[in-house]
C-alpha angles and dihedrals in degrees: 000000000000112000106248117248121243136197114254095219132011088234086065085059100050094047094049091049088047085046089058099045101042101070142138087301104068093056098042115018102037099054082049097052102037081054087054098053109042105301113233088010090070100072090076089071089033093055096042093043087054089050096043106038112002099055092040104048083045087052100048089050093052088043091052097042089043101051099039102039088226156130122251097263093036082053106056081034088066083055093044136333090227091064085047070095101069095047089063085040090063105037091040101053085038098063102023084046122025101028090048098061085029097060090044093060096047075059090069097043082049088062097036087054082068097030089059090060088071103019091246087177093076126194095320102045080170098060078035088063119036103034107024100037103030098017091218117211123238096196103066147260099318107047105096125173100183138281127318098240096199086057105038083050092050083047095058098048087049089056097046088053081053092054097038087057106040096041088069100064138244095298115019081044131017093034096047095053097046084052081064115031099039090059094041081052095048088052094054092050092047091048097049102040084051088055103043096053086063095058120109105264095027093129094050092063090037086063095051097051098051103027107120131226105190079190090082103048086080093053111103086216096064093048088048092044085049095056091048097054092054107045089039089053095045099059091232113155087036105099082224098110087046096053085041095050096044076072101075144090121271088243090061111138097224099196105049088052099056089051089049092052092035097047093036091054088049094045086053103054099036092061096032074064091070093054092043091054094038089058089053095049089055090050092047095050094044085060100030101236137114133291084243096052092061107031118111147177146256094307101001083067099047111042098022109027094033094049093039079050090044091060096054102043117099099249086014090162102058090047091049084051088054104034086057085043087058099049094054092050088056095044103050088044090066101038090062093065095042082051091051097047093064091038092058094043090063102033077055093054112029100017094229118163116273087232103053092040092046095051095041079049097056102034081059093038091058098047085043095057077040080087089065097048095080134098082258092042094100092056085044097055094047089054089046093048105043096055105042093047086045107042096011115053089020083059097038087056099049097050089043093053086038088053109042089034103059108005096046091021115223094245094077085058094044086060089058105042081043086052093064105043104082095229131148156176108355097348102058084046092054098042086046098049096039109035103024098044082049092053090047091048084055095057107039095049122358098046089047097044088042104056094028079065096049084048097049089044089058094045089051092050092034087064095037087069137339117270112280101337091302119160107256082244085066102053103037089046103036097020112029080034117061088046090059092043096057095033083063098044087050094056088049097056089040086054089048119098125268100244092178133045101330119214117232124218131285096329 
């Protein structure tokens, strides 16, 4: 049996588990969002949301890894083997899904990062964007010319920086690099939020941002918006924080990490919001038109707002340099994690070398990414995207919380959690019976019904018309498809043999 790795500090952990959970999304899906969705007002769901569903599904993957020492599949395989199955399905469509298209678009961060030094983009960053760099096709997914060779070569150079990370182990790799790169991204936040507070206009976008419209809070979409946010940034319904926590020692106090990783990431994005509006308000003043005018979302905000904002912007050049900078850290941050949960996964259960298990990984993972490289890689990435965040990771999360809720039975995991805290006397009766049973309460009824009604709300609208205008081809094939194909692959690797220590059930 393989010695199982550790982490040499609980501040490696946490980093690493912050790392995860802070990407591309908390700087340019959640201002948007929240803008969306009432503004300042839209912190009441989002904070509900983080203490009803975020902290408790985090909770409960810290509790499993932890106390299991295990991998996502050899977890739920300890509940029940049947459910070996879900732990694959969420590390497999993970990494053969998410990190393919993700990677690709910390490629295009990666060129932007030079582009922004002489404002390649020009005087028209949208027509920049979607016609000269990615050479978008207007005919459809299937009408593919050939690769982008700019991005494929940024790929490549994105996935070698995985490999180089992760080959080198929990420790020796993955937790020297977050030692360096979280507090270099936490700079550069700091640095251009800063700056960006002080731009002409900044208030303007800081009012829009914040402003709150009590109207919405009544709305079911904002509730459900507000789940999503949260479960998607958080990484849950990845098998990444159980990988992460099955790192740590076995005094490891389970609760007050997962506060630390749920309220930081939520720290992080909602102030990465204020430098993201001041920037459009900026934007807005310089051309003297309104915040709504220039507000975008997800893409459209980082590679066509933000540029349009870089070339306005007294030394652009040096804040676009630094605002990209910023977007790969956070990316590969999280896509080594994304890389060692299914690493882990497989060391667990056929106790293959890292090494080995990590470069095969990789070598599949880049010609894997290779499918978004071309002129219809961006239509193939929404589809991608949108399928596997709304039906993936939001399943994956209900039948987690289902399983371990009322197969398991929280309560197993509560005694554990209980068992690190150092408590003691009143106050140990007190913190169990408030704050545990509430936890348990969370994940046995309000995180299924929560996120069962998000997924019901996507399916309604799903059948109503296809996503986005796709063809129905698109999205069986690209969408319904990828989904099936890992669910099956998941199911194979769950039938093969342990060849290493296998878990047994529900002790």
């Amino acid at each position: 049996m393989t010695k199982r790795s550790k982490w040499g500090t609980n501040l490696g952990f946490l980093l690493a588990a912050i790392g995860s959970a802070v990407g591309l999304g908390n700087i340019w899906r959640f201002p948007y969002v929240a803008y969306e969705n009432g503004g300042g007002a839209f912190l009441i769901p989002y904070f509900v949301a983080l203490f009803t569903a975020g902290i408790p599904i985090l909770m409960l993957e810290f509790a499993l890894g932890h106390h299991k020492e295990a991998s996502a599949p050899k977890a739920f395989r300890h509940i029940d083997r049947k459910w070996e199955w879900l732990g694959w399905w969420a590390v497999t469509f993970v990494l053969f899904g998410i990190s393919l298209y993700y990677i690709v678009i910390i490629g295009w961060c990666a060129n932007y990062m030079f582009f922004s030094l002489a404002n390649s983009w020009g005087s028209d960053p949208n027509t920049f964007f979607f016609e000269k760099f990615l050479a978008s096709s207007n005919s459809g997914v299937w009408d593919i010319n050939g690769f982008r060779w700019p991005i494929v070569i940024a790929v490549a150079v994105i996935w070698f920086i995985n490999w180089l990370i992760t080959y080198g182990g929990v420790e020796k790799g993955i937790e020297r690099a977050v030692k360096v790169m979280m507090p270099l991204l936490f700079v550069l936040t700091a640095l251009i939020i800063i700056w960006a507070l002080f731009l002409p206009g900044a208030t303007k976008g800081i009012k829009h941002y914040v402003t709150p419209d009590f109207n919405k809070i009544t709305d079911l979409k904002v509730w459900i918006a507000a789940y999503g946010q949260i479960f998607f940034s958080l990484s849950l319904g990845f098998g990444i924080m159980i990988a992460y926590s099955s790192y740590l020692s076995r005094d490891a106090n389970i609760f007050k990490n997962s506060l630390i990783v749920g309220f930081t990431n939520s720290f992080y994005e909602v102030c990465a919001g204020f430098g993201v509006f001041s920037i459009l308000g900026y934007m807005a003043t310089r051309q003297g038109r309104e915040i709504g005018e220039v507000v975008d979302s997800g893409i459209g905000l980082a590679f066509v707002a933000y540029p349009t904002a870089i070339s306005l912007l007294p030394h652009g050049n040096l804040f676009g340099f630094l605002f990209f900078l910023l977007l790969i850290i956070a990316g590969i941050s999280s896509t080594i994690s994304i890389i060692e949960a299914f690493t882990s996964a497989v060391m667990d259960k056929f106790e293959l070398s890292r090494r080995k298990v990590i470069t095969t990984i990789c070598i599949i993972g880049f010609f894997g990414s290779l499918a978004f490289t071309t002129n219809a890689g961006l239509s193939w990435l929404d589809i991608v995207d949108h399928f596997l965040n709304q039906y993936g990771l939001i399943t994956v999360g209900i039948v987690e919380a289902l399983i371990v809720g009322w197969l398991y039975r929280t309560d197993k995991l509560k005694a554990h959690i209980v068992s690190n805290l150092g408590l003691s006397g009143k106050r140990h009766k007190v913190f169990d019976y408030v704050i545990l049973q509430l936890w348990m309460y969370c994940i046995r009824f309000v995180t299924p019904i929560a996120l069962g009604i998000a997924i019901i709300h996507s399916l309604i609208r799903e059948f109503g018309e296809p996503y986005e205008g796709y063809p129905i081809s698109g999205i069986i094939v690209l969408g319904v498809g990828w989904i099936l194909v890992t669910h099956i692959f998941a199911f194979g690797l769950s039938g093969l043999p342990w060849r290493g220590d296998e878990p047994e059930e529900k002790k």
